[in-house]
C-alpha positions in Angstrom: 84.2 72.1 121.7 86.5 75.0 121.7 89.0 75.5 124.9 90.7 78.4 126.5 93.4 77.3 124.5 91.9 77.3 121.0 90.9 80.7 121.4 94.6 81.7 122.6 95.6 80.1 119.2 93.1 81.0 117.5 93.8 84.7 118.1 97.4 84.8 118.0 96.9 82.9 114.5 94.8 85.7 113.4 97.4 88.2 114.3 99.9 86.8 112.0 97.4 86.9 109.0 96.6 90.5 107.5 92.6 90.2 107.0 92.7 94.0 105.4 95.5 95.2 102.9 95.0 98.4 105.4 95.9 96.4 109.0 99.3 96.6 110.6 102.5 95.1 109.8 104.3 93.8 113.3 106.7 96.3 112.0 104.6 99.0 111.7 103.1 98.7 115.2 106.4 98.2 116.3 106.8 101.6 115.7 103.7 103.1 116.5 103.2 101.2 120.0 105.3 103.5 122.2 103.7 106.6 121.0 100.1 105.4 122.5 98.8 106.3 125.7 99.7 103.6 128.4 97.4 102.1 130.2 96.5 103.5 133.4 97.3 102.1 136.7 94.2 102.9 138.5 90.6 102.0 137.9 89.5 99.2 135.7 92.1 97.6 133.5 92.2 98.2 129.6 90.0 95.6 127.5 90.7 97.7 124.2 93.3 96.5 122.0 94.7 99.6 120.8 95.9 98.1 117.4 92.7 97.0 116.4 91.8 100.8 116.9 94.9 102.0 114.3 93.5 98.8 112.3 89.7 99.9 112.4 91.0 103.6 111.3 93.2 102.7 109.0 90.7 100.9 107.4 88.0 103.6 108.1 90.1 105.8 106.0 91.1 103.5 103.0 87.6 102.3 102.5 85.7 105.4 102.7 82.9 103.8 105.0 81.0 105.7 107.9 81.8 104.6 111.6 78.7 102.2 111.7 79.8 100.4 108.5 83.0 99.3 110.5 83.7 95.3 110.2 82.8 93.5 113.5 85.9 92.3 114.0 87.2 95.8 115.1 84.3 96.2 117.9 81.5 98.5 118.3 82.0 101.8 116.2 81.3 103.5 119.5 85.0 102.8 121.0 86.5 103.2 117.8 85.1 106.5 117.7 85.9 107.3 120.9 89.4 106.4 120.7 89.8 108.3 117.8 88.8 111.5 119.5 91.3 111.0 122.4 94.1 110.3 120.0 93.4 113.3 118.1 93.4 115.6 121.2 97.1 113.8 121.5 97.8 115.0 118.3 99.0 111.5 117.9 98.8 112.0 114.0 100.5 114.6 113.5 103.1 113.5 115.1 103.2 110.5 113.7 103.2 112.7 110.2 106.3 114.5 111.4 108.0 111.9 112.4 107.9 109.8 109.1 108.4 113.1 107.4 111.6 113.8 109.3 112.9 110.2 108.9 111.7 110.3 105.0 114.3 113.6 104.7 116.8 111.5 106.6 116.5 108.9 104.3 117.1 110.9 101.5 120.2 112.6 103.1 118.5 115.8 103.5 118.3 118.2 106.8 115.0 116.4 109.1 113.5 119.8 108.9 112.5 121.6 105.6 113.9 124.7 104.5 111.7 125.4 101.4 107.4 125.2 101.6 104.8 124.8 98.1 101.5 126.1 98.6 98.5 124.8 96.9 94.5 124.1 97.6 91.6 122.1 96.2 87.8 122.2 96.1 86.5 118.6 96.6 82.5 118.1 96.8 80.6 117.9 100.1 77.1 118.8 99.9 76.2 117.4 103.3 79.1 119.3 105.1 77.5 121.9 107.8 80.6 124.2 106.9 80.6 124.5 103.0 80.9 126.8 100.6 80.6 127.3 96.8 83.9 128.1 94.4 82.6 129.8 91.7 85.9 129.6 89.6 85.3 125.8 89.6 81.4 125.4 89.8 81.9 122.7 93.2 80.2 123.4 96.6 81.8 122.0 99.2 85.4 122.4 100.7 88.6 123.4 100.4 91.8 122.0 101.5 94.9 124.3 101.7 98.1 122.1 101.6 101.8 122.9 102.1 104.5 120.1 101.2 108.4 120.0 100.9 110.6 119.9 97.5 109.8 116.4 97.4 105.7 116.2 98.1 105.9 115.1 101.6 102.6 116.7 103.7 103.8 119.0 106.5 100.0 121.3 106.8 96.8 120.8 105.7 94.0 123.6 106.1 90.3 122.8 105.8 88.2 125.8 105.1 84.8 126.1 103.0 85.5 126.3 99.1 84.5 129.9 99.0 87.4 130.8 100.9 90.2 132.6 98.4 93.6 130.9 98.1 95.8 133.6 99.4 93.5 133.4 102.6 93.3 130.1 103.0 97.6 130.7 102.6 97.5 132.9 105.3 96.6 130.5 107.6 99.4 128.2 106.6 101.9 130.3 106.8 101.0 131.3 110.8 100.9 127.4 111.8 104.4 126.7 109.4 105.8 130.1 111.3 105.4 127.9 114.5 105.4 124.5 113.5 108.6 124.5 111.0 110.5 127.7 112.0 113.1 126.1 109.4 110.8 127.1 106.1 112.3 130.3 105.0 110.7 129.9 101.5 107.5 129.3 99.9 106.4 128.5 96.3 103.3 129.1 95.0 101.3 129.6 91.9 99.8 133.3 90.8 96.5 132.4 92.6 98.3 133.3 95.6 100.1 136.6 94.0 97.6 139.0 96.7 99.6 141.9 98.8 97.5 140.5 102.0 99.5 137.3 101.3 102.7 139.4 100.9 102.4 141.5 102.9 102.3 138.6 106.0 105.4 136.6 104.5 107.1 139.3 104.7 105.9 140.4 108.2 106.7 136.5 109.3 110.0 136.5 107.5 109.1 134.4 104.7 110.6 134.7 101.1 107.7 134.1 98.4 108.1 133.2 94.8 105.8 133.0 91.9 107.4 130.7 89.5 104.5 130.1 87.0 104.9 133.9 86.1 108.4 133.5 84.8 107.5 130.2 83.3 104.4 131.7 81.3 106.8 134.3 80.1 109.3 131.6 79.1 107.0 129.2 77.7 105.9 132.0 74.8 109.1 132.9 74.3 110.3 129.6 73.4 107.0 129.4 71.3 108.5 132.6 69.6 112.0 130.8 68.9 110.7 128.0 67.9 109.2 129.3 65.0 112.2 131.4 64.1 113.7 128.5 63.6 116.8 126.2 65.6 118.9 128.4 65.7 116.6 130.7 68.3 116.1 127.5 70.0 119.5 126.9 70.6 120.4 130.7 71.8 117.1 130.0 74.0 118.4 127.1 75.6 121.7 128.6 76.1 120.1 131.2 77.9 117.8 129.0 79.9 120.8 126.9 80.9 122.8 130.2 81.8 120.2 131.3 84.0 119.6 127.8 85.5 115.8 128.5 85.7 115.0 124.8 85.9 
């Protein structure tokens, strides 16, 4: 028969022993530990183990599942749910997102804040959303996310709109939470999608720089097309030029 002290073991075995490729490392919650809410002083004491929460999450998210398709061994979906709503209104994730950003850039012996934004978006399917729309360009109803990342790909917005919704508005949106969140982005890239004086127009009112690059490269592109059939010698005096200009 099991004791009080085969559970103990039991347990503390079983927190040694990842059960999901998605559960914490002791490292990892290591880290994220001090940036939970403590428990309270007054009223009834915490039963919730708050790692099992970041676990059942974690999971939640790397799986795909719904909340009642959560293994038992994170507790009812109820309190998983629930925790996950108090943590959002923490904006524990997001700051958790800018911290390993900033740390990332640190790594990399850049500044911790970004100086230089790239704007993009993508229709994903969800029939079943109450707030969806239909992007005609791409034949998918659902929604749209609206993304801004550094030089290097690291997330610092995400916008969540129906797919109807037009890139440069979607953009606009961006650009007021980056005008607040990472006063440090001075610059933005961002493909001819987003080319719309509305857009422009609020860059410039917010003190952004905006650049088009895929309009110069189209207009490279078939110009090197051109040399290239002129022969090497073009290609040469085309790379010359490209290397002059330092365009990549």
């Amino acid at each position: 028969m099991w004791t009080k002290k085969d559970c103990a073991r039991q347990q503390k075995l079983a927190k040694t022993v990842k059960r999901y490729p998605s559960d914490l490392t002791d490292k990892e919650w290591a880290l994220v530990r001090p940036l939970l809410p403590p428990a309270s002083g007054e009223g009834r004491r915490r039963k919730t183990d708050l790692r099992e929460i970041i676990n059942a999450l974690r999971y939640l998210i790397r799986s795909g599942c719904s909340w009642r398709m959560l293994p038992q061994e994170f507790g009812p979906w109820q309190t998983v749910y629930w925790w996950f709503r108090r943590l959002m209104r923490r904006f524990l994730f997001a700051t958790i997102l800018d911290i390993c950003t900033m740390l990332d850039r640190h790594r990399q012996k850049k500044t911790l804040a970004p100086s230089l934004a790239v704007l993009d978006s993508q229709s994903v399917k969800a029939p079943h959303a109450s707030d969806r729309g239909i992007d005609a360009h791409k034949k998918i109803v659902g929604r749209k996310r609206h993304v801004a990342v550094d030089s290097d790909g690291r997330l610092l917005l995400v916008n969540m709109t129906p797919a109807n919704v037009a890139d440069s508005t979607g953009a606009q949106m961006i650009l007021d939470a980056m005008y607040r969140k990472w006063p440090s982005v001075k610059h933005f890239f961002a493909d001819g999608a987003y080319e719309r004086k509305s857009l422009m127009d609020k860059a410039a009112y917010l003190g952004f720089v905006n650049e088009f690059p895929n309009t110069l490269l189209y207009v490279m592109n078939h110009f090197y097309s051109y040399a290239t059939l002129m022969g090497t010698e073009y290609q040469r005096k085309f790379f010359q030029y490209r290397i002059a200009q330092d365009i990549f």
